[in-house]
KOLGU-479626 format. One record per residue (C-alpha): x, z, y; residue number from 1. Coordinates in Angstrom, 2 decimals. Layout:
// KOLGU-479626
(site (X,Z,Y),NUM);
...
***
This chain:
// KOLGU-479626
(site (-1.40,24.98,-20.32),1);
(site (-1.67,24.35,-16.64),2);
(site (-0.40,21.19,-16.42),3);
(site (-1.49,18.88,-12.86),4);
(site (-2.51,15.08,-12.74),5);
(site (-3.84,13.15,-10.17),6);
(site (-6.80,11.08,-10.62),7);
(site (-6.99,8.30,-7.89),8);
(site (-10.58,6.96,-7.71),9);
(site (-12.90,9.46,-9.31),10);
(site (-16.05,7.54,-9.13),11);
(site (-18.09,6.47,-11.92),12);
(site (-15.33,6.75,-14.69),13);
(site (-12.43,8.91,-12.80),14);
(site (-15.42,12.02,-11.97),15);
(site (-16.36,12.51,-15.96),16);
(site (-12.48,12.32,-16.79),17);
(site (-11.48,14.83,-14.84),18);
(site (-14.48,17.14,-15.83),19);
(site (-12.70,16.97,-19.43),20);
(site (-9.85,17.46,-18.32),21);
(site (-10.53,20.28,-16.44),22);
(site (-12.48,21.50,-19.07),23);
(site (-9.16,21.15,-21.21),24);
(site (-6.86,23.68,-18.90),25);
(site (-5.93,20.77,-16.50),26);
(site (-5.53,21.09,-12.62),27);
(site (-7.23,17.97,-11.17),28);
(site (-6.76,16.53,-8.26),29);
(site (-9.39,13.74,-7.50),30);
(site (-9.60,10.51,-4.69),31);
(site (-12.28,9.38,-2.74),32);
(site (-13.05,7.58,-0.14),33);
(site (-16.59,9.50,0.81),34);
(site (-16.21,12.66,2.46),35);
(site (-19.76,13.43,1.34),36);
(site (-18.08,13.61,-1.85),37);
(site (-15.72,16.68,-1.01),38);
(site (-18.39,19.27,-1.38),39);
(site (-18.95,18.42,-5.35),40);
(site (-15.23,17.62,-5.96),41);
(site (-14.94,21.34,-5.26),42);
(site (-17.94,22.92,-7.11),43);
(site (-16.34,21.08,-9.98),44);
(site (-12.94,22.37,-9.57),45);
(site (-11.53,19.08,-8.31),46);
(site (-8.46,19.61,-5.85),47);
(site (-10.55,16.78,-3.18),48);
(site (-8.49,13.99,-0.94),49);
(site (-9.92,11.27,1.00),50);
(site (-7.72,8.64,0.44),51);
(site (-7.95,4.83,0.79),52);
(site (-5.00,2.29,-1.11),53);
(site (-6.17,0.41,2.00),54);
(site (-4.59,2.90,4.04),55);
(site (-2.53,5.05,2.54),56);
(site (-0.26,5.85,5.72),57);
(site (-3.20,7.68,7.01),58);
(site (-4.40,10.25,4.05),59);
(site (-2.32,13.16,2.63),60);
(site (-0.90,10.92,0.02),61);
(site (2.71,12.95,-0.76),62);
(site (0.57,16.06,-1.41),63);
(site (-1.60,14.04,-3.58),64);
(site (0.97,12.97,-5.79),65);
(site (2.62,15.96,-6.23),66);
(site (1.61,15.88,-10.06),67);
(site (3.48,15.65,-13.15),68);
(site (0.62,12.69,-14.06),69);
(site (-1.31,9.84,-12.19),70);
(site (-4.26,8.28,-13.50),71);
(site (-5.13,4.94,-11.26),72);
(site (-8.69,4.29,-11.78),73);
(site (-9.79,2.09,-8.65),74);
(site (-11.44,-1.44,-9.05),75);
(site (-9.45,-2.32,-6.16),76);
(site (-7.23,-5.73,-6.61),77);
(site (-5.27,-5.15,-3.23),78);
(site (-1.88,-6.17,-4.23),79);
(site (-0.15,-4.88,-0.95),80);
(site (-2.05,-1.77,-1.15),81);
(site (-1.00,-1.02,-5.17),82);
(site (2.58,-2.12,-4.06),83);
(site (2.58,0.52,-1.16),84);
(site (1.30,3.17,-3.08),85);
(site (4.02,2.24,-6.27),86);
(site (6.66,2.79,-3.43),87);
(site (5.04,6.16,-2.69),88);
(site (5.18,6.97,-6.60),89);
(site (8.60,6.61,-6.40),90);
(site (9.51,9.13,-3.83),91);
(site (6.99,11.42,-5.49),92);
(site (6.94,14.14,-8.48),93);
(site (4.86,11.00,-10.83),94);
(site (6.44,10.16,-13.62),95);
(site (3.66,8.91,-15.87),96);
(site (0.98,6.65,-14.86),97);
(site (-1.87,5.28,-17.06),98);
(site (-3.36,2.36,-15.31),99);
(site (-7.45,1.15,-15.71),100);
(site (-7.43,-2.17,-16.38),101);
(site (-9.79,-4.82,-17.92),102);
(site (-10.01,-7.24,-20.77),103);
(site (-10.74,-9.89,-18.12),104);
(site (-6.99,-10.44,-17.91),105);
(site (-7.47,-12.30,-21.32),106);
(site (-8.56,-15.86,-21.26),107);
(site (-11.45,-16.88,-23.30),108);
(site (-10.24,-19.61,-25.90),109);
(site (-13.36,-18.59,-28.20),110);
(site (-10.73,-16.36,-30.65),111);
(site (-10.16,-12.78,-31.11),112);
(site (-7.43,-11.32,-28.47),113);
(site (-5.21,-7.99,-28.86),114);
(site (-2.80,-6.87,-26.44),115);
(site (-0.31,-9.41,-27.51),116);
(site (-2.85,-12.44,-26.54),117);
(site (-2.29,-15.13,-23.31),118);
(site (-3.23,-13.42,-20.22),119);
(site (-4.61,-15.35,-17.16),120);
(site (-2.82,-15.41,-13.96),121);
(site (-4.80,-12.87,-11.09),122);
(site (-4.64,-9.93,-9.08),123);
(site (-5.45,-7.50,-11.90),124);
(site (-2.52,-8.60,-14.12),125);
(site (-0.13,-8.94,-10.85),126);
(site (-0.80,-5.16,-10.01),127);
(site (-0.64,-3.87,-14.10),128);
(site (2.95,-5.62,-13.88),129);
(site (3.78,-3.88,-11.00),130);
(site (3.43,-0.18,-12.85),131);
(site (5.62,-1.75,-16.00),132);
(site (8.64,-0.84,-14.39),133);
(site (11.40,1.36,-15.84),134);
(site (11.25,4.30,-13.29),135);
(site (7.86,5.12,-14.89),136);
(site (6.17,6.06,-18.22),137);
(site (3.41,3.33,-17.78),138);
(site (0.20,2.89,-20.01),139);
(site (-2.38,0.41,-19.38),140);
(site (-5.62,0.56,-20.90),141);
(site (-7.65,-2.50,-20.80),142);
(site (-11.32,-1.69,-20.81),143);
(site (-14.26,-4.25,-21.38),144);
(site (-17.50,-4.00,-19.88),145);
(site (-18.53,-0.24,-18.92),146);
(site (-22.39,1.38,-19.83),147);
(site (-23.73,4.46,-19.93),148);
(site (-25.66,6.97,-17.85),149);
(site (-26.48,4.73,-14.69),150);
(site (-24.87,1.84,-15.64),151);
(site (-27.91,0.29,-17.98),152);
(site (-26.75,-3.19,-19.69),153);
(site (-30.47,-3.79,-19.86),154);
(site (-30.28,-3.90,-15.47),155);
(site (-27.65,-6.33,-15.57),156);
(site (-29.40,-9.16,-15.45),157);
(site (-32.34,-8.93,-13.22),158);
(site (-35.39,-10.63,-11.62),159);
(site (-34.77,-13.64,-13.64),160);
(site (-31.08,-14.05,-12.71),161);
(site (-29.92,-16.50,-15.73),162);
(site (-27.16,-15.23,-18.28),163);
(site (-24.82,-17.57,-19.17),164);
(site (-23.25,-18.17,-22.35),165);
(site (-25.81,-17.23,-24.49),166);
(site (-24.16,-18.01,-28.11),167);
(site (-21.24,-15.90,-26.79),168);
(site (-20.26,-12.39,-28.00),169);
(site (-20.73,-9.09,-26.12),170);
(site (-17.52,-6.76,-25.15),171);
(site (-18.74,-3.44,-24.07),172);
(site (-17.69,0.33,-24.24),173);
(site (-19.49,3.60,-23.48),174);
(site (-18.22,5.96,-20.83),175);
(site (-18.16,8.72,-23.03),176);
(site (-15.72,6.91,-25.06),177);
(site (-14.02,5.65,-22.20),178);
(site (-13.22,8.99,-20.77),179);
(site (-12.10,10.54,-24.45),180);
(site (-9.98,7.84,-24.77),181);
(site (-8.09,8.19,-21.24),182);
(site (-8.15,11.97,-22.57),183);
(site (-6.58,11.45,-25.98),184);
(site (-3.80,9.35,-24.14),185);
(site (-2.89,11.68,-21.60),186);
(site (-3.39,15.03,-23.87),187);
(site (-0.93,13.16,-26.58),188);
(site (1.27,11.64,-24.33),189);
(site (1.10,8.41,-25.45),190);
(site (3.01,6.25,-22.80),191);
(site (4.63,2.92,-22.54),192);
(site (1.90,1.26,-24.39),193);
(site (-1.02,-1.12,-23.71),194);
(site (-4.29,-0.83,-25.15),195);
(site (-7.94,-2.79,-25.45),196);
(site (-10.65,-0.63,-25.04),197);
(site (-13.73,-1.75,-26.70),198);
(site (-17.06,-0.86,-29.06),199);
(site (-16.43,-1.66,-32.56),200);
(site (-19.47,-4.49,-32.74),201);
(site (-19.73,-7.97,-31.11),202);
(site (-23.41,-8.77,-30.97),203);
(site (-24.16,-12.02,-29.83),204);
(site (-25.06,-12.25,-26.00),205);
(site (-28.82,-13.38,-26.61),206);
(site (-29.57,-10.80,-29.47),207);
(site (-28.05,-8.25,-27.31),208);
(site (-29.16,-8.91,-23.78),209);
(site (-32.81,-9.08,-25.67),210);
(site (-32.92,-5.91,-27.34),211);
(site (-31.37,-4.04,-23.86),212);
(site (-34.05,-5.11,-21.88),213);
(site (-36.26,-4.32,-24.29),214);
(site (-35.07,-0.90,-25.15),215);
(site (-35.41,0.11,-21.09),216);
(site (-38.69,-2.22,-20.72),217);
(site (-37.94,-4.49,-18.02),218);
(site (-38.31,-8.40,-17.38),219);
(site (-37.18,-10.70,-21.19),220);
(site (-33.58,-12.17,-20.89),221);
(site (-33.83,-15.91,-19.47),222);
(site (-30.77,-17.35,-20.86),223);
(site (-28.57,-20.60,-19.73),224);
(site (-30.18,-23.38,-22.18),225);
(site (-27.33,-25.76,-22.60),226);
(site (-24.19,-23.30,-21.63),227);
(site (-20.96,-23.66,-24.26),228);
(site (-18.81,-21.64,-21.81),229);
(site (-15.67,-20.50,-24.46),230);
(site (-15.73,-16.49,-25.36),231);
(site (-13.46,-13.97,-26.33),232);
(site (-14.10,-10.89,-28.91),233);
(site (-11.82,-8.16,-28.06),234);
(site (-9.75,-6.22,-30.69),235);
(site (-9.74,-2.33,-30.92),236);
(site (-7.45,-1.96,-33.79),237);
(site (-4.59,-0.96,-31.94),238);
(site (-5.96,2.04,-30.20),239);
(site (-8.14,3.16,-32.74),240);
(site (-4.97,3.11,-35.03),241);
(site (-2.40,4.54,-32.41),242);
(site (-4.96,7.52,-31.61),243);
(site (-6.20,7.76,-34.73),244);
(site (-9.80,7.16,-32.70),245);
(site (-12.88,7.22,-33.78),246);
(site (-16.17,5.80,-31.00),247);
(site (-18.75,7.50,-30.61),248);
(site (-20.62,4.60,-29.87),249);
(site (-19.09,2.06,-32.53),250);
(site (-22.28,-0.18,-33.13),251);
(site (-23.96,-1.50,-29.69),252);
(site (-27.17,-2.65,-31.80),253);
(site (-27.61,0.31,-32.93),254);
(site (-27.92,2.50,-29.57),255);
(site (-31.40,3.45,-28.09),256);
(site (-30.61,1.94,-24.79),257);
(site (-34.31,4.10,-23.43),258);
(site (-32.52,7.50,-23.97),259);
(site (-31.49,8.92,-20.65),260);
(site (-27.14,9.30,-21.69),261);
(site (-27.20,5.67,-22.28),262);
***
């Protein structure tokens, strides 16, 4: 297996996915924006481009996507740019795109949502409809809040910046899951679908903002005293059932936030 996929955005989540799949027997080619970057893309085996969705028009885009398989993994909500570069698909060799997304698309009406729950109207939903169009084998993976390595929950919150919501409930997923789920769905083929991506636990936001700060040993949580802002607790069942997935961080309480992978 030699198969080709193009990864645009390989920054904190698209870099460790295409390690894997590399890893796996794939040809990679990554996005960036840096040209610092170019140099590691290339010790890692990463075909490199410099490409912005601000300005496509200007970076070797049609080599680019000259894949069989396009992973979009850029926290940009430019709608014009997303609906150039969907134009650009179109012309190209891409037939199967799985699209990063986030569970902020649901709205919090303190209940548990799945992918079948009311979305709210902004730019991140308008440019995951965009992709749901016949011409393309389209997966969207919804993924709540990101941790691991760098990314320290515990440093969210800092020098007494107030966290609201404190009687909510905590969404969260590991990278390392993150990237063997966008790795199951692409090595399986699994297209045309849309998943939540989240831990199996939903500590409370004070219990869990206390014991990450704690863990790392910075500042005590100072939480928003009379906030009843409505939550959300999002549902895994679908993916875990559809990949037959089991995280390897199921149970956020139970992680030593201290240790240097987390």
């Amino acid at each position: 297996m030699n198969k080709t996929i193009s990864i645009l955005g390989c920054g904190w989540l698209g870099l460790p996915t295409a390690i894997k799949l590399i890893e796996n027997g794939y040809h990679v080619k990554g996005s960036t924006t840096s040209p610092e970057k170019i140099a590691t893309f290339k010790n890692l085996n990463i075909e490199p481009y410099i490409i912005s969705i601000e300005n496509l028009k200007d970076s070797n885009i049609s080599s680019f996507l000259t894949s069989q398989i396009l992973l979009i993994a850029l926290p940009s909500k430019n709608i014009e740019g997303f609906k150039n570069l969907l134009k650009l698909i179109l012309t190209s060799t891409i037939k199967k795109v799985v699209f990063i997304s986030s569970t902020s698309v649901y709205t919090a009406k303190n209940k548990i949502v799945t992918e079948t729950s009311i979305l709210k109207p902004s730019a991140l939903l308008e440019i995951e409809n965009l992709f749901k169009t016949p011409k393309l084998k389209t997966t969207i993976v919804r993924f709540a809040g990101l941790f691991g390595y760098n990314r320290k929950p515990g440093n969210f919150f800092r020098n007494g910046r107030i966290i609201p919501n404190p009687n909510g409930f905590v969404n969260m997923i590991h990278q390392d899951d993150c990237v063997n789920i966008l790795f199951e769905i692409i090595s399986k083929e699994i297209y045309n679908e849309t998943f939540n991506a989240c831990a199996d636990s939903h500590p409370n936001r004070t219990e869990y903002y206390t014991k990450v700060k704690k863990d790392i040993g910075v500042e005590p949580p100072v939480f928003e005293k009379t906030d009843s802002s409505p939550f959300k607790i999002v549902c895994n069942k679908k993916i875990k059932e559809t990949l037959n997935y089991t995280f390897k961080y199921p149970d956020l309480l139970k992680i030593n936030y201290s240790a240097p992978f987390l």
